[in-house]
N, C-alpha and C positions, 0 to 999 in steps of 0.2 A: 619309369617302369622298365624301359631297357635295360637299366644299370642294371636293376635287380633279376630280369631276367639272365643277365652275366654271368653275375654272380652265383645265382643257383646252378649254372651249366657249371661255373669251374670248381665248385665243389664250398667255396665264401657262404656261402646261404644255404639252406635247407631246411624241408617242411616237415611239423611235427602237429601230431593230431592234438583236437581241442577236446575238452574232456565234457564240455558244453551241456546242459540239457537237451537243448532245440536240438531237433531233428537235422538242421540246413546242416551239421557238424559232420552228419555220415557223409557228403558230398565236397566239404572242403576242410584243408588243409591251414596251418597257417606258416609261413612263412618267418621263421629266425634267423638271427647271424649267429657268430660260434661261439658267443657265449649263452647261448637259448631263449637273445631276449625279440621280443618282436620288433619287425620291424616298417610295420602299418601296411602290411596287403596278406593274403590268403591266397591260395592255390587249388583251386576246381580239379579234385579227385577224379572228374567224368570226364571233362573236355582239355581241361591241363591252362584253361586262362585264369589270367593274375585279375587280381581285382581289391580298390584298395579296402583298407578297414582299419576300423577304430573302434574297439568296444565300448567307449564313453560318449563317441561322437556320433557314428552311424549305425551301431545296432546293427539287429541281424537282418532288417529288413531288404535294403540292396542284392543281400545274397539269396534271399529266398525266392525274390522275382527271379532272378537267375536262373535256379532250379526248377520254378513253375515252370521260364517259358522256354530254357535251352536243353538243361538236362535232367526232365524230370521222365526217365525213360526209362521201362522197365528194363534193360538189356545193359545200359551203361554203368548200374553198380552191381552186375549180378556175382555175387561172389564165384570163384572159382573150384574143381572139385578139391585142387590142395589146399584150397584157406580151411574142409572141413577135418582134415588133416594133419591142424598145426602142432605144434610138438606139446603146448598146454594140454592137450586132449591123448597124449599118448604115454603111454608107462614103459617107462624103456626096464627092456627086461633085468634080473641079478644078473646072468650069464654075461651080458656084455654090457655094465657096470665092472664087473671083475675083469671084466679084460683091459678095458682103460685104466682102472687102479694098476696093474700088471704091465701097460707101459708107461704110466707115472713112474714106477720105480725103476724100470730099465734108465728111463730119461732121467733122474734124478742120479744113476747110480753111474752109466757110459760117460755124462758129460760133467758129472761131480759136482752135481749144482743142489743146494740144499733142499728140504721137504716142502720147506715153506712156499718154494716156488711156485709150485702148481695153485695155490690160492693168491696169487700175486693180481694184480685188476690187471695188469699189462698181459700176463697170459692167458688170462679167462677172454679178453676179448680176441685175443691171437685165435683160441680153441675155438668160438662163434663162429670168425669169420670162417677158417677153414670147414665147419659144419653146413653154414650156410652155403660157399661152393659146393661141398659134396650136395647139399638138398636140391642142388638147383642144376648143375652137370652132372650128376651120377658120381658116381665112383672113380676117381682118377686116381695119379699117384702123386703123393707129395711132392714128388722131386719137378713134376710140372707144374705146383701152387708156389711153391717154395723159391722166393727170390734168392740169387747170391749172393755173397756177404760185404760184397765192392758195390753193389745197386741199393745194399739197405743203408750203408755208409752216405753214399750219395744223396741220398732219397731224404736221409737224416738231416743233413746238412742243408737240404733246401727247405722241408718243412720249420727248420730253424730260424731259415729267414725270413720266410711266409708270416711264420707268427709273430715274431718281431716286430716284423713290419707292421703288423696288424696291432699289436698292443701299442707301437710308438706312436699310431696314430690316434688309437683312445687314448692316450696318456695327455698328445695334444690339446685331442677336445675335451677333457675331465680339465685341465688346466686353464683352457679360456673360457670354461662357463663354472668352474669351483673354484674356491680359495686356493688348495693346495692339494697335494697329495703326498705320498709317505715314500720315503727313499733308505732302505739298508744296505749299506757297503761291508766289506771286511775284505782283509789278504790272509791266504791261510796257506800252510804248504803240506802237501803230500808227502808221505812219508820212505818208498821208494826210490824216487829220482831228485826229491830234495827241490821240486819245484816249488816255488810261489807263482800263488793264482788271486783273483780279486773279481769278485763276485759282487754285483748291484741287484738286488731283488726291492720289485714293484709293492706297494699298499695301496688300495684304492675300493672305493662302492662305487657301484657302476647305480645306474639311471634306477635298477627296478631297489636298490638297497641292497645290494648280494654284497660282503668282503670280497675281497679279491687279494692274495697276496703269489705272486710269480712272479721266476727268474727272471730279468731281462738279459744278462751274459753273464760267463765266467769264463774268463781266457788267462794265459799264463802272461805272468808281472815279466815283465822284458828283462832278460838277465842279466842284461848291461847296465842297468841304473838299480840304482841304490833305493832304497824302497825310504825314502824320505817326502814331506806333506806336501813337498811342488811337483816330486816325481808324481806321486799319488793320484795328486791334484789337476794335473796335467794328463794323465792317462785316464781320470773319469768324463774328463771334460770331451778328449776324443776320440770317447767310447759314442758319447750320448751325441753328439755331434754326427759320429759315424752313420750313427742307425736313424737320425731324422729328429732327433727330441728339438723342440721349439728353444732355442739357449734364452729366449730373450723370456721365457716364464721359470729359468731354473729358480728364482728366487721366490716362487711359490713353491718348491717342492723341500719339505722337512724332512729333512736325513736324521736317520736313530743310526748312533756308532757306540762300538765299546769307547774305555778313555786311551786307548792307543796314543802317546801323544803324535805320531806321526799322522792318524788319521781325523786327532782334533785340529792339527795345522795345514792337515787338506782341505777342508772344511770350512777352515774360519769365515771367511766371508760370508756363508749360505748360514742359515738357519738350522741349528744342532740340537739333538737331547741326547742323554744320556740312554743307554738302554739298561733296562732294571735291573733283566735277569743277570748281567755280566755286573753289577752294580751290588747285590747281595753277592754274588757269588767273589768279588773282592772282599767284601766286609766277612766271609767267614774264612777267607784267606788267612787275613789278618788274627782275627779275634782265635784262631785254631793255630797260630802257628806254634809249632813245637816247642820249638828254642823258649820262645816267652812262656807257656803254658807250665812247662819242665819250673821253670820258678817259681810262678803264681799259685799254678793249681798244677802240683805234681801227682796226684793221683785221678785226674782227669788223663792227664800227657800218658800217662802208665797205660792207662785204660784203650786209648787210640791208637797206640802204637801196638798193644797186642793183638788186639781187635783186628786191624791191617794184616799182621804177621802171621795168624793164626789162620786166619780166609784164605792167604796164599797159599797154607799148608794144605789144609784140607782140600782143597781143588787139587792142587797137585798130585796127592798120594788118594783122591778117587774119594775119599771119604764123604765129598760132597753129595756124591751120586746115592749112596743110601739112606741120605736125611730127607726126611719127609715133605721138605721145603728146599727153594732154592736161595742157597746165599750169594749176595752181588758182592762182587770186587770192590774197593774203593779204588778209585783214578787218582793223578793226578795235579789235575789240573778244573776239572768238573765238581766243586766241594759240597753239591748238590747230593753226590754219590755217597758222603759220608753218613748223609742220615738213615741212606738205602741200607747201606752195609752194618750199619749198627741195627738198624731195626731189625733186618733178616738174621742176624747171627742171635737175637732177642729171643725172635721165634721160634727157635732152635735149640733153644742154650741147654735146656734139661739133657736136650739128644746128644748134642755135641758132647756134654760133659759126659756121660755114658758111652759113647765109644771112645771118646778121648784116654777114659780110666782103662777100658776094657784093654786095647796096647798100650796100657800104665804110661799113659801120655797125658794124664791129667794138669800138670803140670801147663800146658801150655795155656790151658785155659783159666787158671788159679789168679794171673794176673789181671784177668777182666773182672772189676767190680759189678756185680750186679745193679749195686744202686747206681752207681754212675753211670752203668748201661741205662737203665731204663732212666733216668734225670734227663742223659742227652738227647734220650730216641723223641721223650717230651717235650723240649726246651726247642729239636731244632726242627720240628714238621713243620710251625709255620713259618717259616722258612720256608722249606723244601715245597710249601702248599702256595707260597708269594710266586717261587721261580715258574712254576708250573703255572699260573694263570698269567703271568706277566711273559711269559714266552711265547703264547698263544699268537698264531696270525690266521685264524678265522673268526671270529670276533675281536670289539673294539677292546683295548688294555689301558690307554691313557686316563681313562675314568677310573681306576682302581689303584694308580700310582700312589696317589695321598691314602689313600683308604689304606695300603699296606703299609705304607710308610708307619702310620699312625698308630697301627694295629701294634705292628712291629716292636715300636719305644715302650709302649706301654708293657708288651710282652717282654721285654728285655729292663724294665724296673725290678729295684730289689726288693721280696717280697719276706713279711716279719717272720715267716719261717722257712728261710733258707740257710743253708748251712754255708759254712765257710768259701766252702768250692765252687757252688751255686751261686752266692752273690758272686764271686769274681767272675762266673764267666755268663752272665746277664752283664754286669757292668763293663767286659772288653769285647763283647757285640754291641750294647747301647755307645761305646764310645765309639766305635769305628764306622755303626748309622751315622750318626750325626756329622763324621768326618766324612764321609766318601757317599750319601745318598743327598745329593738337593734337587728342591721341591721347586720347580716353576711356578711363576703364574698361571700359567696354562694349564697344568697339571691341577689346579686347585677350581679354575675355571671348569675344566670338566666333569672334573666332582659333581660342582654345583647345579651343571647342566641335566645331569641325571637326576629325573624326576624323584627318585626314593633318597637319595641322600640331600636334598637341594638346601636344606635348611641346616646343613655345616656346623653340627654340634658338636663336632673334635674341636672347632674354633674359638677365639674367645670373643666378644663383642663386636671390638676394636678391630678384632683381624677380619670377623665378618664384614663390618661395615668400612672395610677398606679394600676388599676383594667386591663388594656393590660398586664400590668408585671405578673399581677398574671396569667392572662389566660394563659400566653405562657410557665408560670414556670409549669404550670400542664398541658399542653400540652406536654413539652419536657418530665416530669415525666408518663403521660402515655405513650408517646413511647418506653422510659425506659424499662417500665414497658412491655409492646408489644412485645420489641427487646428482652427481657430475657424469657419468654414464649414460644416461636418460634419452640426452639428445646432443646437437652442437651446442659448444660453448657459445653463448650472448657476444657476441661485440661489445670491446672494451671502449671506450670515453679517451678521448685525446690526453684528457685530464681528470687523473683520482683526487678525490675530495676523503681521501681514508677518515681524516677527524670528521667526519660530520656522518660518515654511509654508516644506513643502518646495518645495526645489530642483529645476524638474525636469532633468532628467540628459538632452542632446543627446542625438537620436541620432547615430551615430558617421558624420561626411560621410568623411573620411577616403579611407574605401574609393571611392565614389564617384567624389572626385577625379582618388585616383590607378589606378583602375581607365578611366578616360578620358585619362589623359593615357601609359599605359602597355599597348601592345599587348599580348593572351597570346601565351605562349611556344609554338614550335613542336612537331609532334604528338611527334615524338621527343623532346625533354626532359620532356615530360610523363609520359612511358611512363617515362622513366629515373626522374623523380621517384616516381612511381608505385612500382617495384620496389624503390628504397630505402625507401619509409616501409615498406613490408611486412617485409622484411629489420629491418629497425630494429625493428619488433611482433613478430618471432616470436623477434629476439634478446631482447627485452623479456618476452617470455612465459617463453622459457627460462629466465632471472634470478628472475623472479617463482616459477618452479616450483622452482629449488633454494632459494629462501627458505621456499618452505612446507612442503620435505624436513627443513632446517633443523638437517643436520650437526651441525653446528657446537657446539649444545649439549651431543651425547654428548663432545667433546672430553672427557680426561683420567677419561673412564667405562668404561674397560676391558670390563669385568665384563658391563654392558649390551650396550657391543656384541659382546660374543662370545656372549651369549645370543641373540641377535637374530638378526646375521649369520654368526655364526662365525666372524666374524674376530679373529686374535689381540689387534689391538690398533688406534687413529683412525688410525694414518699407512698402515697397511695399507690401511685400506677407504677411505679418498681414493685409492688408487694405482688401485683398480675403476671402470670407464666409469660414466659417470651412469645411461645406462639401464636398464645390469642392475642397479644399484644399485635405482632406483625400482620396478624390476620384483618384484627382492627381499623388497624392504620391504614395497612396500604389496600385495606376495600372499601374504606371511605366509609365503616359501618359504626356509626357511633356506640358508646355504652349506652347513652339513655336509651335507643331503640330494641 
């Protein structure tokens, strides 16, 4: 409890109201770390004591004695006359709305900083805090809120290592109680001073399921070495080393890299995938490049080269600014851009051509086919709709790897009415998948793992029932793995007898498997199922019960049975219902009576 009182003094901890029904909720607080999650105690609004808590475990009742017998006072929550005050309750006047709009543009326009600023989340909270001093001191002047720009420098540089510190030790504990967690490296350089930098950013769910994906450093690549897979290799190692990371778990942590080969022979030892989006974005590299296209499909090559040519113009000479839409640039190096650029100059194309004519500039747009405009803008969205889901780091993407893949091939088959141009450039995207996209195990595993696709019908049998083998071989090795953890290892025997120790006997994945890959039946077949096995037990019961009557043996006993039943003779008292029969028998009541 003292830690946590620490921590809430040095700013680590702090208490956020519970949105609770119960009443005890107006009197306490509860207590999170900086990522919002809790952290098992609450904080007394009225007297300021910590007290633990656990919503699963102790309920609200602990707190509510609390409140009966220490602060259930009328004076200790009595709101204040500025809580009826709050700014929810007030309408700030037009006059001064217009005044702050009036020095948004001063500020925009003295320090040349763009419009978008003023909606930026980093100045909207700057705006609060300054709001909140004026609410609470009066009226001061900026230049006594306003730190210097050597103390925000500073100040910068420590909250850096604060955090740091703070996430290398989650990364710790995510690592000795998960499998793994997700590591993205790259070296990129600025374009200014011509530096190279190398940037590791964090992937991780934290405890409550939240994604997590942040920086953990970018610092400048030493300029003395050579940006090769041991320099690399070596300067991530005494990055993570530096800041605390546990070395003896890096080999739970899966690094996603482009195919750099400098950055796959940084690597090699640790556990790598490819990353997707850099992954298509080579495959339309390729399958777009000029030179071959200029051969193959020359009125494609025509088409993209004007397209490119004609957007520089039009932006340049202003033209852009009177079209009703905005047309994007293609990059490049980003071939993601190409579908933007083609699609935007699509939706435009009437306009373009009409001012184009109007300064008898028609000409520059003559060389864009139409059809191959619109064929490309078609052919390459999903594409452009893969990168965009597969670039994501706040949601899971590894589930959708095969699913794009897959989607992808089949999109990229030649279909019976395409023309000449069309099948060739479906067939040097489908070649260039197949050469530069591969598919894990893993990737195919996660698929499976998602409830709505589990039952892997891009697969064919064979691939299914060979991707089951893998699931249950790394199911048995995590139990393995489970059953040796548990406790201490057993005391070994002076002496192994391997030929003779038992075998232990799996247990059965089986069900598992296909208990995941196979929804239950609905509520009606179950009810039906249901009524037949019963049916089925009591016709079972019934069989059982004339086996233990067991006829059969007075067969050709006359004598007996006419003693018994008084029946003349077997064929007679088989022709009698079974349950008078049993009734008969076993109450001892003859037929003659």
């Amino acid at each position: 409890m003292e830690d946590v009182k620490k921590k809430l003094a040095s700013g680590d901890f702090k208490t956020t109201e519970n949105e609770g029904k119960s009443t005890v909720w107006r009197y306490f607080s509860i207590v999170v770390n900086d990522r919002d999650e809790p952290v098992g105690y609450v904080k007394c609004r009225a007297c300021g004591v910590l007290m633990k808590y656990d919503s699963k475990r102790t309920g609200n009742s602990a707190l509510q004695r609390h409140v009966d017998k220490v602060c259930k006072s009328p004076g200790l929550l009595q709101p204040s006359i500025t809580a009826f005050a709050s700014s929810t309750s007030r309408k700030i006047p037009q006059q001064a709305k217009q005044k702050v709009t009036e020095k948004c543009v001063e500020f925009c326009c003295k320090d040349i900083r763009p419009f978008r600023s003023i909606e930026g989340g980093g100045f909207i909270e700057l705006a609060q805090q300054l709001i909140n001093v004026g609410a609470t001191y009066g009226s001061v002047a900026a230049q006594d809120v306003l730190p210097d720009p050597t103390t925000v420098s500073k100040r910068c540089r420590e909250l850096a290592t604060e955090k740091r510190t703070k996430l290398v030790e989650q990364l710790n504990d995510i690592l000795t109680e998960v499998n793994s967690i997700g590591m993205t490296t790259d070296i990129w350089t600025e374009d200014y001073h011509k530096l190279s930098y190398l940037t590791i950013t964090c992937h991780f769910v934290t405890g409550t399921f939240k994604m997590i994906s942040t920086v953990l450093t970018t610092v400048a690549f030493p300029l003395e070495e050579a940006k090769t897979g041991e320099n690399i290799r070596r300067e991530i190692i005494r990055l993570l080393t530096e800041y605390g990371l546990d070395m003896s778990l890096l080999n739970k942590v899966v690094w996603v890299t482009d195919q750099g080969s400098n950055i796959i022979s940084a690597l090699r030892p640790y556990r790598r995938l490819d990353c997707q989006d850099h992954l298509y974005n080579t495959v339309m590299r390729h399958a777009l490049d000029p030179t071959q296209l200029a051969q193959d499909a020359p009125t494609v090559a025509e088409t993209l080269q004007a397209t490119k040519t004609l957007v520089k113009y039009v932006k340049k000479t202003g033209i852009a600014a009177l079209l009703s839409k905005t047309i994007i640039q293609m990059a490049d190096t980003r071939f993601s851009t190409v579908y933007l650029t083609l699609n935007s100059v699509r939706s435009v194309y009437q306009e373009l051509c009409e001012k184009l004519r109007d300064r008898a500039e028609g000409w520059r747009i003559d060389a864009i086919s139409p059809d191959v405009l619109d064929f490309l803008v078609e052919f390459l969205q999903p594409f452009y709709d893969a990168q965009r889901e597969l670039e994501g780091d706040q949601y899971p993407t590894i589930n959708v790897v095969f699913l794009w893949f897959e989607r992808l091939k089949r999109h990229c088959n030649r279909k019976t009415t395409d023309s000449p141009y069309q099948a060739i450039i479906r067939e040097r995207h489908l070649i260039w998948i197949l050469r530069k996209v591969e598919i894990q195990e893993l990737h195919k595993i996660a698929t499976f793992l998602w409830p709505k696709y589990s039952q892997l019908r891009m697969l064919s049998s064979s691939e299914r029932e060979n991707l089951h083998l893998e699931v249950r071989r790394q199911l048995s090795d995590l139990r393995t793995e489970e059953a040796t953890t548990e406790g201490p290892a057993p005391k070994k025997a002076a002496v192994d007898f391997e030929e003779w120790e038992n075998v232990p006997v799996a247990a059965d994945a089986t069900d598992e498997v296909e208990n995941a890959e196979t929804a239950p039946p609905p509520l009606e077949e179950q009810l039906k199922e249901a009524h037949k096995i019963i049916n089925d037990q009591v016709e079972l019961i019934a069989r059982l019960q004339t086996k233990q009557f067991l006829l059969s043996r007075f067969q050709g006993d006359d004598k007996n049975i006419m003693f018994f039943t008084g029946f003349p003779d077997y064929n007679t008292l088989c022709l009698w219902p079974y349950s008078l029969l049993q009734k008969t028998w076993l109450g001892g009541v003859r037929h003659s009576e």
